[in-house]
N, C-alpha and C positions, 0 to 999 in steps of 0.2 A: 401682480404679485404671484399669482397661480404660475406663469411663464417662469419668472425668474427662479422657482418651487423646482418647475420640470428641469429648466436647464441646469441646476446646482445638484440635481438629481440623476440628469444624464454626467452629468462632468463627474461626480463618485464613482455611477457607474463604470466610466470608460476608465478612471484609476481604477478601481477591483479589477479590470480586466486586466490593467497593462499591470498591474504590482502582480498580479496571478502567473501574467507571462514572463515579468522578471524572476518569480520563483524559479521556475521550469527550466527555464534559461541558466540559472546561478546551481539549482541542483544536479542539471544536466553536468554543468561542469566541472561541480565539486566530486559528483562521479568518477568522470574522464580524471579526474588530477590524483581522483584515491587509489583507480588501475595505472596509471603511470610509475604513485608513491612504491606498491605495491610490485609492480615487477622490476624498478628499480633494486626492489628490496632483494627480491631472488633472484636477482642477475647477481648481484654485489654478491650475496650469499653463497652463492654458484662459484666466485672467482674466490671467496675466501677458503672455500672446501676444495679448490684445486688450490692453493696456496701462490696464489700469484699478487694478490696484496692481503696486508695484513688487518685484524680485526679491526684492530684500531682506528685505518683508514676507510675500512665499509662503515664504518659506523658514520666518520665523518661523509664520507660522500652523499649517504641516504641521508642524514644530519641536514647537509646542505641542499638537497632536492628538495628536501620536505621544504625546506622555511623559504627556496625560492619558490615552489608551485602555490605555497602559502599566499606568498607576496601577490603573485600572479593574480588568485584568487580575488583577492581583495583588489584589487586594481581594475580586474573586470569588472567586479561590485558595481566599485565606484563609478566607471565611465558608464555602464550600463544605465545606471540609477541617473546621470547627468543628463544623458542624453532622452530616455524617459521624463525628465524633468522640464528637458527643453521643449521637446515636442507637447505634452501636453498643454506648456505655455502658449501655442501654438494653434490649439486645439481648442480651448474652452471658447465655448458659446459666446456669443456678445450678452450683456446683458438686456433687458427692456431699455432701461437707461442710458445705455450706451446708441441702442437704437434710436431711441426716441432723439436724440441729441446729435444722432448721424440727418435723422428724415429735418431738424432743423436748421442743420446746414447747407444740406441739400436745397430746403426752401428756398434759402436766402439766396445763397447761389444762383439758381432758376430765374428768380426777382430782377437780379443782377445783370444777368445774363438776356433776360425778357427787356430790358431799359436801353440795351445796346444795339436794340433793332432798331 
């Protein structure tokens, strides 16, 4: 019981870690996407003040960055978060039970295997 205690304890722990470095990861990028929004924004602004497109269309263009880096955004999320999800699957400890039911087959096995000499 104490075993299976530590390893459901270690398996939190290694999520706190990996949700920790998905933060990092997701606000690293929401960063990089707000400097993108943002010089997007005074480029557009820059060609509106030389009059080479009109307001109307900077509006739409940043309009449309935003809700694609948006999109973007969220998509990283997502595959971040899937792939986090698969590896941990990957990762978690066996349990005692799961042990104890590996060393009985192994037993048998061995027995099996012992009767064919």
């Amino acid at each position: 019981m104490a075993e299976e205690t530590q390893n459901q304890n270690q398996e939190e722990q290694k999520k706190e870690e990996i949700d920790s470095l998905l933060k990092k990861i997701l606000y690293q990028g929401v960063a990089k996407a707000s400097d993108a929004i943002d010089y997007v924004s005074k480029t557009v602004s820059g060609l509106v003040g030389q009059n080479k497109i009109s307001n109307e269309e900077g509006k739409k263009i940043v309009s449309n960055f935003t809700s694609t880096i948006d999109g973007k955004v969220k998509d990283m999320e997502t595959r971040l978060r899937e792939t986090i999800s698969g590896a941990l699957q990957n990762v978690r400890p066996a349990s005692k039970s799961e042990v104890e039911e590996l060393r009985k087959r192994v037993e048998a096995l061995e027995k099996i295997v012992a009767g064919l000499d």
